[in-house]
C-alpha positions in Angstrom: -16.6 12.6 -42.2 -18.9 14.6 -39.9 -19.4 10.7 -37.9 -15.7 10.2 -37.8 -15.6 13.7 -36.4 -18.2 13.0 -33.8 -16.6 9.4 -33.0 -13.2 10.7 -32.1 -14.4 14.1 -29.5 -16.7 11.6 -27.9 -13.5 9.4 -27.3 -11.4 12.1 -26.1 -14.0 13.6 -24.0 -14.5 10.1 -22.3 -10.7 10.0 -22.0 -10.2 13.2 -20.3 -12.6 12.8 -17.8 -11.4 9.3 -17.4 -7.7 10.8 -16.7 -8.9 13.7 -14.8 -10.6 11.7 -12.2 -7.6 9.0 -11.6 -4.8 11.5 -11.3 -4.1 11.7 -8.1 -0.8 9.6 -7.4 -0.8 9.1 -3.8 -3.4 6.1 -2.4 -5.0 7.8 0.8 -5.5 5.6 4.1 -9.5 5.9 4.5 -11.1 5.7 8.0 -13.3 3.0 7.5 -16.4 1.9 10.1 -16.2 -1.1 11.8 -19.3 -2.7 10.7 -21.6 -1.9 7.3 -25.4 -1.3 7.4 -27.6 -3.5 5.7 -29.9 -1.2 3.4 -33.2 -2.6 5.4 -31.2 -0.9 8.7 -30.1 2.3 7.3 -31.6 4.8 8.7 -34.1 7.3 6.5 -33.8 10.5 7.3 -36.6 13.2 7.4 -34.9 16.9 6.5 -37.4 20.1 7.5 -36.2 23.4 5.8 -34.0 25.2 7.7 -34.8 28.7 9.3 -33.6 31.4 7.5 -30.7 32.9 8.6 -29.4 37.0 8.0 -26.0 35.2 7.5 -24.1 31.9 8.4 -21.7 32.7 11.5 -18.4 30.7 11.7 -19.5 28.1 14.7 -15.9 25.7 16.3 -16.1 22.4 15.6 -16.7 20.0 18.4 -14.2 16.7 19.9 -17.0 14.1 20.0 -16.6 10.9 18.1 -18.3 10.4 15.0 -20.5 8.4 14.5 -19.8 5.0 12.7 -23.5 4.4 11.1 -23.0 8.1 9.7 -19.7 7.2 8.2 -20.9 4.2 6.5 -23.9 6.1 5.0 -21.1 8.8 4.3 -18.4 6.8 2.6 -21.4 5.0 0.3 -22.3 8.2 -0.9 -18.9 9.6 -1.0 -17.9 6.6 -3.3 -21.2 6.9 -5.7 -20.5 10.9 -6.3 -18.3 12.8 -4.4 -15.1 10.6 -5.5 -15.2 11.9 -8.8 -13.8 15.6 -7.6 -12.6 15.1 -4.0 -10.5 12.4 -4.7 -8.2 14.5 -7.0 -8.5 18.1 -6.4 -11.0 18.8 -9.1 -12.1 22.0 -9.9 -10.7 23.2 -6.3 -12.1 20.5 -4.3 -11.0 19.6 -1.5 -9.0 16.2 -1.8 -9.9 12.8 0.6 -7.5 12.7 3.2 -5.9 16.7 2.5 -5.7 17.7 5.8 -4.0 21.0 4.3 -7.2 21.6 2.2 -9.9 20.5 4.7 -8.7 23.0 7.4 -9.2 26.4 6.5 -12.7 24.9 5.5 -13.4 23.4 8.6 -12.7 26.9 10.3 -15.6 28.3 8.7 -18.1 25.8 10.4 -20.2 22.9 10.1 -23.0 24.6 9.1 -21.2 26.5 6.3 -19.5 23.0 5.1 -23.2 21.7 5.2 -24.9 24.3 3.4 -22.7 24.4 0.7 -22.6 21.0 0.2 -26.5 20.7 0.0 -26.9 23.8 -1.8 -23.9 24.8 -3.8 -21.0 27.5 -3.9 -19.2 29.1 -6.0 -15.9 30.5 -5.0 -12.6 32.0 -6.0 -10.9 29.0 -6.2 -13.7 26.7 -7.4 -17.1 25.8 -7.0 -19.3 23.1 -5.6 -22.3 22.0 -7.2 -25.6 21.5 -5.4 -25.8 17.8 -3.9 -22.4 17.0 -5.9 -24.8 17.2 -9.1 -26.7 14.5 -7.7 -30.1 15.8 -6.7 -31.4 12.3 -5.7 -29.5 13.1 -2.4 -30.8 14.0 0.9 -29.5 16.4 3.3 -28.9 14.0 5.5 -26.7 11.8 2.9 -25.0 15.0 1.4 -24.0 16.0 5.3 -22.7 12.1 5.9 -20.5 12.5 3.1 -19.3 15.5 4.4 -18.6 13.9 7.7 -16.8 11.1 6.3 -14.4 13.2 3.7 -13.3 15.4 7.1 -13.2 12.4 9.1 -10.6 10.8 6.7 -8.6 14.3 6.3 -8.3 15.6 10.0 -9.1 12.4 12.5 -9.6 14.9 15.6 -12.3 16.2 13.2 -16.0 14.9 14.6 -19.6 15.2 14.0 -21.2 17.8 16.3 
């Protein structure tokens, strides 16, 4: 009885979270880069510890391009682990290609987007865990994926 028990909670757990990540209804148009990187040409980055700061002030963000080997670095990692919340909302993330939910984030920063990215945040309206529970991440990586979600959500968007 107690197998049977155990059988059927694992199947509906599997269920839910298979639901909960494919609800989103519309298909977003995802800014793509023109060419991919080979994984002997993708570049490794080296992350020193950032200074520490009092507090994080609100910084604009810039008009420059982005850049394209950033994307594809971005979009790999956004499709590995950051799909499974951004693409439908979950937990109060902020959805691929939401303009409306990107913005009022965006105002805050790069630097605040990036931080909480790499290190987590917990908010009113949701959280966001550290590396998008994937520790294996650099900084580097967990900022490309940053880059690429905004990118596809607000096209005048760029990488400072």
């Amino acid at each position: 009885m107690q197998k049977q028990l155990l059988i059927f909670v694992t199947f509906f757990l599997l269920l839910s979270g298979a639901l909960l990540t494919g609800c989103d209804r519309k298909e977003k148009e995802v800014v793509s880069p023109t060419h991919t990187l080979s994984a002997a040409q993708t570049p490794k980055a080296v992350v020193a510890p950032a200074p520490a700061q009092t507090s994080i002030q609100p910084q604009p963000v810039s008009a420059a391009a982005p850049d394209l080997a950033n994307l594809a670095i971005g979009e790999k990692v956004y499709k590995s682990t950051c799909s499974i919340c951004h693409k439908s909302g979950l937990n109060g993330a902020p959805r691929m290609g939401s303009k409306q939910d990107w913005e009022p984030r965006l105002a805050q920063g790069n630097e605040v987007l990036y931080s909480r990215a790499i290190n987590g945040y917990r908010g009113s309206k949701g959280s966001m865990p550290s590396r998008g529970s994937n520790p294996k991440l650099s900084g580097a990586e967990v900022k490309a994926a940053v880059d690429y979600m905004v990118a596809n959500a607000v096209p005048s968007w760029s990488v400072e």
